[in-house]
ZAMI-393250 format. One line per 5 residues: number of its first residue (from 0); their letters; for each residue x, y negated, z of C-alpha. Coordinates in nm, 3 decimals. Example, Ala and Ser with C-alpha at 12.3 -4.5 7.8 and 13.67 -1.06 7.14 Angstrom:
% residues 2
0 = as = 1.230/0.450/0.780 | 1.367/0.106/0.714
% end
This chain:
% residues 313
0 = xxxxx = 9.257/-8.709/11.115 | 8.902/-8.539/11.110 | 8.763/-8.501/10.757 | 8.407/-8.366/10.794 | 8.336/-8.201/10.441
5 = xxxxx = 7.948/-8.244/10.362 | 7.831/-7.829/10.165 | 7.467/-7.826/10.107 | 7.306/-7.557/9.896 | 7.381/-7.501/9.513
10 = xxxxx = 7.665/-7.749/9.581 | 7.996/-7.667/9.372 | 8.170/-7.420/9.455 | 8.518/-7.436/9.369 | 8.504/-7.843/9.436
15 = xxxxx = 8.432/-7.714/9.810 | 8.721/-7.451/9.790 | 8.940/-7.685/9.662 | 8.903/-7.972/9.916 | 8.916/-7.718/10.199
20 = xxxxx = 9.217/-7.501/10.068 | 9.461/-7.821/9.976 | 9.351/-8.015/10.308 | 9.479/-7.651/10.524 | 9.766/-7.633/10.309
25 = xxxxx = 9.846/-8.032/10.424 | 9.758/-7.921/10.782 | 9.989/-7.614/10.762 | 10.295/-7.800/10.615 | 10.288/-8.071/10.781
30 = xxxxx = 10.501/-7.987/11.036 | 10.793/-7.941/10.748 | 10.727/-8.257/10.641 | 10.709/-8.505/10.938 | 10.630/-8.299/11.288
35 = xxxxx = 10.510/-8.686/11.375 | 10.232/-8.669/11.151 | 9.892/-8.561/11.338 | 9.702/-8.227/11.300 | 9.463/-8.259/11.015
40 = xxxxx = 9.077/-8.117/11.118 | 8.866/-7.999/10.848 | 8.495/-7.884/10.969 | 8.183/-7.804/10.750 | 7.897/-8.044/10.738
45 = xxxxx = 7.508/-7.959/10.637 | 7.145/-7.936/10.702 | 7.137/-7.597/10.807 | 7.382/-7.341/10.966 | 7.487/-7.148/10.636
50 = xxxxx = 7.470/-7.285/10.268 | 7.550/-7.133/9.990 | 7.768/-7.294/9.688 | 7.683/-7.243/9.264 | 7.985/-6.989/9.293
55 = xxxxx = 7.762/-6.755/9.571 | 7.991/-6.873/9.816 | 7.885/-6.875/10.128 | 8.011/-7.097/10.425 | 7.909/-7.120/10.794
60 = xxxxx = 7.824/-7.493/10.885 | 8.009/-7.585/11.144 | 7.820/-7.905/11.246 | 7.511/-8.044/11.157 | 7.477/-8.381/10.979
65 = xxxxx = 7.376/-8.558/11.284 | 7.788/-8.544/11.394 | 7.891/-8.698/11.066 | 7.970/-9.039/11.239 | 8.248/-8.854/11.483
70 = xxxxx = 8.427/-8.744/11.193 | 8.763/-9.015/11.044 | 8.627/-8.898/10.662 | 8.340/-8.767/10.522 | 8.376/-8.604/10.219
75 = xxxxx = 8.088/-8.601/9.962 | 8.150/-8.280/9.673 | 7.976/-8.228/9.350 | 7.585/-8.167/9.381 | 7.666/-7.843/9.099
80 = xxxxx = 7.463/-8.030/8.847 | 7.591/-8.112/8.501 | 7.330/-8.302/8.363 | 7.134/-8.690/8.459 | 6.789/-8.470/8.460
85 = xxxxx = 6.922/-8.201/8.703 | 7.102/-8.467/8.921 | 6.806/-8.648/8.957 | 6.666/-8.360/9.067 | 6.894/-8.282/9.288
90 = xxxxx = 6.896/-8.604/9.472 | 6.528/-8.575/9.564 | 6.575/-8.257/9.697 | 6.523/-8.231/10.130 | 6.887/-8.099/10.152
95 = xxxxx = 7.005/-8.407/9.977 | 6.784/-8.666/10.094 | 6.939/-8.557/10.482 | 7.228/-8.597/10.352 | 7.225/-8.964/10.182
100 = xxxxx = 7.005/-9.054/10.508 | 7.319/-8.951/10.715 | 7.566/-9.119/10.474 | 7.371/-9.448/10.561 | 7.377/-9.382/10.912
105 = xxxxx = 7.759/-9.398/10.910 | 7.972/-9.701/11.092 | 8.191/-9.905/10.796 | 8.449/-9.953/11.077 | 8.513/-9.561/11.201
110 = xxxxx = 8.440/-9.393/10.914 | 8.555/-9.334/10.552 | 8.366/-9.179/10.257 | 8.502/-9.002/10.043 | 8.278/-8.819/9.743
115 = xxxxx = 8.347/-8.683/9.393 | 8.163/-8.643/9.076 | 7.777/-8.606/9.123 | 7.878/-8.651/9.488 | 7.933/-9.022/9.409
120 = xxxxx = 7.506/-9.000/9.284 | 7.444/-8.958/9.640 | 7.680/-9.239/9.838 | 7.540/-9.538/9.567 | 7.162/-9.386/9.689
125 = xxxxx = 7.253/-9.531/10.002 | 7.360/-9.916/9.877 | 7.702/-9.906/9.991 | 7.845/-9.948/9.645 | 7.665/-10.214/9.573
130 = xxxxx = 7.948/-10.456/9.413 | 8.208/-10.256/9.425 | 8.442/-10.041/9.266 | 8.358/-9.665/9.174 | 8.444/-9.383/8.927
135 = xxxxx = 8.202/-9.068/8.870 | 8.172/-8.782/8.646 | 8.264/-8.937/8.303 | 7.979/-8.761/8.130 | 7.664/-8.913/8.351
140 = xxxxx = 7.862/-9.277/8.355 | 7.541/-9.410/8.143 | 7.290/-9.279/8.356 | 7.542/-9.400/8.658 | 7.500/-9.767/8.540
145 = xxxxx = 7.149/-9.715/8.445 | 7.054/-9.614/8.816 | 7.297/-9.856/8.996 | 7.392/-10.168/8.795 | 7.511/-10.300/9.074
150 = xxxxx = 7.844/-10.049/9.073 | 8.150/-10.180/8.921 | 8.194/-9.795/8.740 | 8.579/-9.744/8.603 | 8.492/-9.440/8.452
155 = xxxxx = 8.899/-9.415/8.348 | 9.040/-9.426/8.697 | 9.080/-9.055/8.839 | 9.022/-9.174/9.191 | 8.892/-9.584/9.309
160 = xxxxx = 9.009/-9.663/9.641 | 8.771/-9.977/9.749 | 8.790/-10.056/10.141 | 8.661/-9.768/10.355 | 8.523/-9.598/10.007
165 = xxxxx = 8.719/-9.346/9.832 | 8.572/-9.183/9.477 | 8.700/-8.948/9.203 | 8.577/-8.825/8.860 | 8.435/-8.479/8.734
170 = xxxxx = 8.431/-8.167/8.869 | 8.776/-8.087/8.900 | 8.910/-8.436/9.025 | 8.813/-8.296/9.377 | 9.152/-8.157/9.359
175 = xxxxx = 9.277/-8.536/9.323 | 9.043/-8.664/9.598 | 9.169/-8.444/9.840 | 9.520/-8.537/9.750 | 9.442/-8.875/9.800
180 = xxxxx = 9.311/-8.815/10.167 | 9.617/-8.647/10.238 | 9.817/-8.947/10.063 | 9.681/-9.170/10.291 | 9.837/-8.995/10.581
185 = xxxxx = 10.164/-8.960/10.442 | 10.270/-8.961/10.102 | 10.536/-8.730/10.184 | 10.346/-8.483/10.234 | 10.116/-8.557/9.957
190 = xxxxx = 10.411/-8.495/9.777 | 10.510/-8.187/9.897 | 10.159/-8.035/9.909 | 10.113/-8.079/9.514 | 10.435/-7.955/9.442
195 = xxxxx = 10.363/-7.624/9.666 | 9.993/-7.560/9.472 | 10.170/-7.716/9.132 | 9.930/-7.986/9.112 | 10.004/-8.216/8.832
200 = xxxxx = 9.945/-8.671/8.861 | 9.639/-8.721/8.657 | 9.597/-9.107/8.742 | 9.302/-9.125/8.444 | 9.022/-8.928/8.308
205 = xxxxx = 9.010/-9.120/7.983 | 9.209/-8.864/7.801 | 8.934/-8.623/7.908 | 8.659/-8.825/7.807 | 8.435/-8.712/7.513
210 = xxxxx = 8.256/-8.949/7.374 | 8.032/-8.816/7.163 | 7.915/-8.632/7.517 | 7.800/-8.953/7.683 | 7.411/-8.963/7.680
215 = xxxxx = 7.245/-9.284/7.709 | 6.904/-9.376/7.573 | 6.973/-9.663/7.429 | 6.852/-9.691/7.012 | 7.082/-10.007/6.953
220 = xxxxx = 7.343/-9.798/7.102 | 7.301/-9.498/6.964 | 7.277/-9.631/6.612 | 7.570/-9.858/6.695 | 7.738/-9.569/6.727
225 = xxxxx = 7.641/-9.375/6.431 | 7.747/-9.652/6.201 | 8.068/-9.716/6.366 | 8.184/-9.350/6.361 | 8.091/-9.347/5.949
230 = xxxxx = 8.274/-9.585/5.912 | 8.618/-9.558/6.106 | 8.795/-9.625/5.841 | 8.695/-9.966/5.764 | 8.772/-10.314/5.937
235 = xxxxx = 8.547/-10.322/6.244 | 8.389/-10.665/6.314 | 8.080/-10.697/6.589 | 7.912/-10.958/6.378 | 7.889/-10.742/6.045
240 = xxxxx = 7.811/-10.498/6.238 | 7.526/-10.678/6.484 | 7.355/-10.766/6.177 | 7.382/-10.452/6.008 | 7.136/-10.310/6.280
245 = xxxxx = 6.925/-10.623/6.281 | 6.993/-10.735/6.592 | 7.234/-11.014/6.731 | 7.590/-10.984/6.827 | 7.545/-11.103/7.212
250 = xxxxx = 7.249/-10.857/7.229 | 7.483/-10.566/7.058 | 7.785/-10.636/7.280 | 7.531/-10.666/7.614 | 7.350/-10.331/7.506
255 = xxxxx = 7.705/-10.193/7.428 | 7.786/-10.276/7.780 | 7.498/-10.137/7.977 | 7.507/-9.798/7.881 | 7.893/-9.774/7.825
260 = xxxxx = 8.117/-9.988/8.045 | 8.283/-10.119/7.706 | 8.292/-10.336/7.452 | 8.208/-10.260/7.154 | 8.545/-10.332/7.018
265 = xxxxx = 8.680/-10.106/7.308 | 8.454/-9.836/7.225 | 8.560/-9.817/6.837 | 8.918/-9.779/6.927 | 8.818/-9.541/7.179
270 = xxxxx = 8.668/-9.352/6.900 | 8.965/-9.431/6.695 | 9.192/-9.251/6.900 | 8.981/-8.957/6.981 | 8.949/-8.949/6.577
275 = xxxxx = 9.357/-8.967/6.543 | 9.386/-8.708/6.842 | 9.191/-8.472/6.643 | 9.344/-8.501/6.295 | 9.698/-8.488/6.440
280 = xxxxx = 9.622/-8.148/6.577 | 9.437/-7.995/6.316 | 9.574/-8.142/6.015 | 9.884/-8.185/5.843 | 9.868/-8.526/5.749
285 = xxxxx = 10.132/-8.772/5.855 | 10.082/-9.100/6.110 | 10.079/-9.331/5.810 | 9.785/-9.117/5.689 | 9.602/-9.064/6.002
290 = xxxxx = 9.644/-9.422/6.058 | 9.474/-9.541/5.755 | 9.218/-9.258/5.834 | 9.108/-9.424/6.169 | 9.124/-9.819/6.040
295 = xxxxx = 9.439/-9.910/6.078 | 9.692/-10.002/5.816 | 9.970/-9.971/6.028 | 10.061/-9.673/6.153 | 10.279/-9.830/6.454
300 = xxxxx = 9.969/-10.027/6.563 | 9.767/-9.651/6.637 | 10.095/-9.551/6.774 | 10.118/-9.861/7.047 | 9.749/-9.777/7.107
305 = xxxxx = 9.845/-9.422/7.147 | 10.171/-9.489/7.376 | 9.898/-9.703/7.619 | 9.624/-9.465/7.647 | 9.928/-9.211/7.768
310 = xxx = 10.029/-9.421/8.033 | 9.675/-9.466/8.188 | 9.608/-9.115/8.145
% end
């Protein structure tokens, strides 16, 4: 396999580092594994002949972007932004618009993509996502939607597999993109290449997710929001609640939608849990108490809830 790995210029650093390092380590071991399994080719793609990453790294391109299409995988990393202004930015930038013109150059048949976190910004620029299934940086999911509302976004999945596209969530889930290129080769020596760098299965960001972190612009939302997390405690139902705000419930649970991938039913026990999460560790009160804390008046029903956000996650 020939993975071409895309580095422009303020891209991130250790997402770059950690593609290259666990795809060398596959190549390397491979041999231990299954000598049948071919030689794995990792080469530098970009706009220029040296870029240099948000950690001052500095990496010799080895081919330019023109040679993407001769590559098995191309492999998108983070932009090194952290916020929907700055990624905006950084998608307008020459570097990047080369780059998403290349990505659209790119035969569906001979060539998989592959991109991470604000990486995933730049594949949707090119309309291949449109209708299909994609994950992203958890934090910029609203502004995700807002700019492609065609994307199916799973903002829980650590890394969507849909046909010849391949994505993965923030920052660090480069780690489990890369793993998942080398899974496709052989799990075997997936396998044996996350037990050598002690990488642990992290199947879902939703335990990561913050919520309170998410931006979105939208005022039903946002006050949506603000009443539900005052009132935790209390019975949650979308029509009270609708009305409460003076709007309706199909326009709350549509708005809801938009700028969060959930219902709002899903997003208050999302809340809920994050809530419980928090008291359990930094209070002393018991899972009766927390229970009743978070709106629940049984305690096993936070526990089930509990037990199935583990298993995604």
């Amino acid at each position: 396999m020939r993975i071409g790995l895309i580095a422009i210029d303020g891209c991130f650093g250790s997402a770059v580092a950690s593609v290259i390092d666990i795809v060398r380590v596959a190549d390397g071991a491979r041999g231990d594994v299954d000598p049948r399994i071919d030689p794995i080719e990792l080469a530098i793609l970009g706009p220029k002949r040296r870029v240099t990453t948000t950690a001052s790294m500095t990496l010799s391109v080895d081919h330019p972007l023109s040679e993407s299409g001769e590559f098995d995988v191309v492999v998108v990393p983070a932009l090194g932004t952290l916020t929907a202004a700055a990624t905006n930015d950084a998608l307008q930038s020459r570097d990047a618009r080369s780059v998403i013109a290349s990505l659209g150059r790119l035969d569906d048949a001979t060539t998989r993509i592959a991109a991470a976190c604000t990486g995933v910004f730049a594949v949707a620029e090119t309309g291949r996502m449109h209708h299909r299934r994609a994950t992203t940086s958890w934090f910029l999911g609203p502004e995700f939607l807002k700019r492609y509302p065609t994307v199916a976004l799973d903002l829980d999945t650590m890394v969507v597999v849909d046909g010849n596209l391949v994505t993965a969530g923030a920052a660090f889930a480069h780690i489990d993109l890369a793993l998942s290129l080398v899974r496709s080769i052989s799990p075997d020596l997936a396998q044996h290449v996350a037990k050598l760098l002690i990488i642990d299965e992290r199947p879902s960001q939703a335990a990561f997710v913050a919520y309170e972190h998410l931006r979105h612009e939208d005022p039903i939302v946002v006050e949506f929001e603000r009443f539900v997390r005052a009132r935790l405690d209390e019975p949650f139902n979308v029509a009270f609640v609708a009305q409460s705000l003076g709007t309706s419930r199909r326009t709350l649970e549509r708005r809801v939608r938009a700028a969060l991938n959930l219902t709002p039913l899903g997003f208050v026990q999302r809340l809920r849990i994050e809530r419980a999460r928090h008291l359990s560790a930094t209070t002393d009160l018991t899972s009766a108490e927390i229970a009743l804390r978070v709106g629940y008046a049984n305690a096993e029903t936070l526990r089930s809830l509990l037990r199935r956000e583990r298993r995604r996650s």
